[in-house]
C-alpha positions in Angstrom: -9.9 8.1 6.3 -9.0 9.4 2.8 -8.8 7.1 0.0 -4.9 8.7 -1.0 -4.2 8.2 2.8 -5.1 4.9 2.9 -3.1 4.0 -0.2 0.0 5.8 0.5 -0.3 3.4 3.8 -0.5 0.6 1.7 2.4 1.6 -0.3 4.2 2.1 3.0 3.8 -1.4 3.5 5.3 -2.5 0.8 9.3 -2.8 0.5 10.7 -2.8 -3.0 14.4 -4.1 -3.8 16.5 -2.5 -6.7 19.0 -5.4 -8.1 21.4 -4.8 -10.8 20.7 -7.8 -13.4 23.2 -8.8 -16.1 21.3 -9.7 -19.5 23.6 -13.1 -19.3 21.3 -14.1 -16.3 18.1 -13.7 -16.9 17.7 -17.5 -18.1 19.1 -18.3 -14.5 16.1 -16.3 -12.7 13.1 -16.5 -15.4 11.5 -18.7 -18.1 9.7 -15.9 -19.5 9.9 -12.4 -19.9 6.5 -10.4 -21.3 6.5 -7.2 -22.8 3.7 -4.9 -24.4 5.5 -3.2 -27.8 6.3 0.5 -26.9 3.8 1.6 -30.4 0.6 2.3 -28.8 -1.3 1.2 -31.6 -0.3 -2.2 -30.2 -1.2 -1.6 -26.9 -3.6 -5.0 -27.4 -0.7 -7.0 -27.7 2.3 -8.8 -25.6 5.2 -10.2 -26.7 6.5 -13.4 -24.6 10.4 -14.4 -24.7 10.5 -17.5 -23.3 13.0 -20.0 -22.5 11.7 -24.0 -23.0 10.3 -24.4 -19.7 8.4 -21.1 -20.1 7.0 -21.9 -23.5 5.5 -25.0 -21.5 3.9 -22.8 -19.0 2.9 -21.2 -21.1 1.3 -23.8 -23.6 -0.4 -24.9 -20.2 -1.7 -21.3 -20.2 -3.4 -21.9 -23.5 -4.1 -25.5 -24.1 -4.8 -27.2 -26.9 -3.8 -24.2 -29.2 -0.4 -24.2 -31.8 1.8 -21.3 -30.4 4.2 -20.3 -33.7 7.5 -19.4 -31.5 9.8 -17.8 -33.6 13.5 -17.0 -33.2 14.7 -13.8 -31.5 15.0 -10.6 -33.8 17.0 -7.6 -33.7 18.7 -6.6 -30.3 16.2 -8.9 -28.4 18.3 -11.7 -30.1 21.9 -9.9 -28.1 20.0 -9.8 -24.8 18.3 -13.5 -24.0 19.8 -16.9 -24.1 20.5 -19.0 -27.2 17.5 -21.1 -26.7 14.9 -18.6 -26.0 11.6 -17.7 -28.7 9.1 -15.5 -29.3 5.6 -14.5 -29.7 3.2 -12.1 -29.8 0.2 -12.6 -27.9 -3.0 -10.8 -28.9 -4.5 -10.7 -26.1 -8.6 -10.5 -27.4 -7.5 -14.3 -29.1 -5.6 -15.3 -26.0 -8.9 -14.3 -23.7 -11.1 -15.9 -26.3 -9.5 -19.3 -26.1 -12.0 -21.1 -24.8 -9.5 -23.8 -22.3 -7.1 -20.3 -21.7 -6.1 -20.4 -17.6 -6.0 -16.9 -17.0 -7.0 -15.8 -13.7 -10.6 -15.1 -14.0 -10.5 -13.4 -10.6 -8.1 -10.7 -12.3 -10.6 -10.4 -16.0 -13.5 -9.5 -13.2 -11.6 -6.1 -12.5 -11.4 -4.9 -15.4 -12.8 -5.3 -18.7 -9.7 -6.2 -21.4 -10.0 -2.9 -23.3 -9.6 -0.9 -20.4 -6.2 -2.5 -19.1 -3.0 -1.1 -19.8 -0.2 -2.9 -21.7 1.6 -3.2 -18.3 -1.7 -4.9 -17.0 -2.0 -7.0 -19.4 1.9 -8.0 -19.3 1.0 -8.6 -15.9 -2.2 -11.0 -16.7 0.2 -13.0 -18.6 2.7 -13.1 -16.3 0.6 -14.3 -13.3 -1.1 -16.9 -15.6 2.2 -18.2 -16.5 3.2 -18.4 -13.0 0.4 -20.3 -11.8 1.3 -22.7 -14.2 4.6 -23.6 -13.3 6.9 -20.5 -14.6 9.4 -18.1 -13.8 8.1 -15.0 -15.4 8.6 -11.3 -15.2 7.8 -8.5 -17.1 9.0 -5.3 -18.7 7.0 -2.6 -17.4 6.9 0.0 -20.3 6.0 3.1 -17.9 8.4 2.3 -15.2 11.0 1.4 -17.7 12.3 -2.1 -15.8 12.2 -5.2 -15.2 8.7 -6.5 -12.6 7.9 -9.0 -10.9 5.1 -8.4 -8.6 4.9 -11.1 -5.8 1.8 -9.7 -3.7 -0.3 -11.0 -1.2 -3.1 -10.1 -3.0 -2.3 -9.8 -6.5 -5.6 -8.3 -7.8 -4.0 -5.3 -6.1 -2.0 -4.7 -9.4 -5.1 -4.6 -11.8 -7.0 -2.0 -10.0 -4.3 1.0 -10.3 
């Protein structure tokens, strides 16, 4: 069977809903929103905004290190919650932390450097979520908001 056969099975599989989602409620569905800056000289790098219960997950994602959460700037500042933060993650530090929790199951399908910045928005994202979070992320090539709940989340790390 052909590889693009069996994959379009697989997407065939798959059911995506479309919601609308008013800015006002995203602290009601998530803790944490990531997002890779849309520069590609920063493609290394993910911004968290993150509500107080995601900033715990995650600190649990990256124990023992001093996260400097600063206040929301420019438009970012309109669209989350009054008591949301935010930082930018790069993500070489965040992987060379040496108690980080990422998933080491999703770092053995791909080496960092070759991961897009959705990829590695999703890295965080599934870290943070295994720690007790509500996180999505903003997916720069498909231009919306992601949360990938999959059966078998490596899935999203080898496309």
């Amino acid at each position: 069977m052909p590889a693009s056969y069996a994959r379009r099975q697989r997407k065939a599989k798959t059911k995506t809903k479309q919601f609308s989602l008013d800015s006002k409620d995203i602290g009601k569905l998530y803790d944490v929103i990531f997002a890779s800056p849309p520069d590609p000289k920063y493609a290394d790098q993910v911004t968290a905004f993150a509500a107080p219960a995601g900033r715990e997950a995650i600190g649990k994602v990256l124990p023992d290190s001093e996260i400097a959460w600063r206040p929301l700037a420019g438009s970012n500042a309109e669209i989350f919650p009054d008591d949301w933060l935010e930082f930018t993650f790069v993500m070489d530090n965040v992987t060379s932390h040496p108690a980080n929790k990422l998933p080491q199951y999703l770092l053995d399908l791909r080496p960092l450097e070759d991961c897009t910045p959705d990829q590695l928005c999703y890295l965080m994202m599934v870290a943070t979520n295994a720690q007790g979070g509500r996180a999505a992320f903003w997916s720069q090539t498909e231009n919306e908001l992601i949360q990938v709940q999959l059966a078998d989340q490596a899935q999203f790390m080898l496309h």
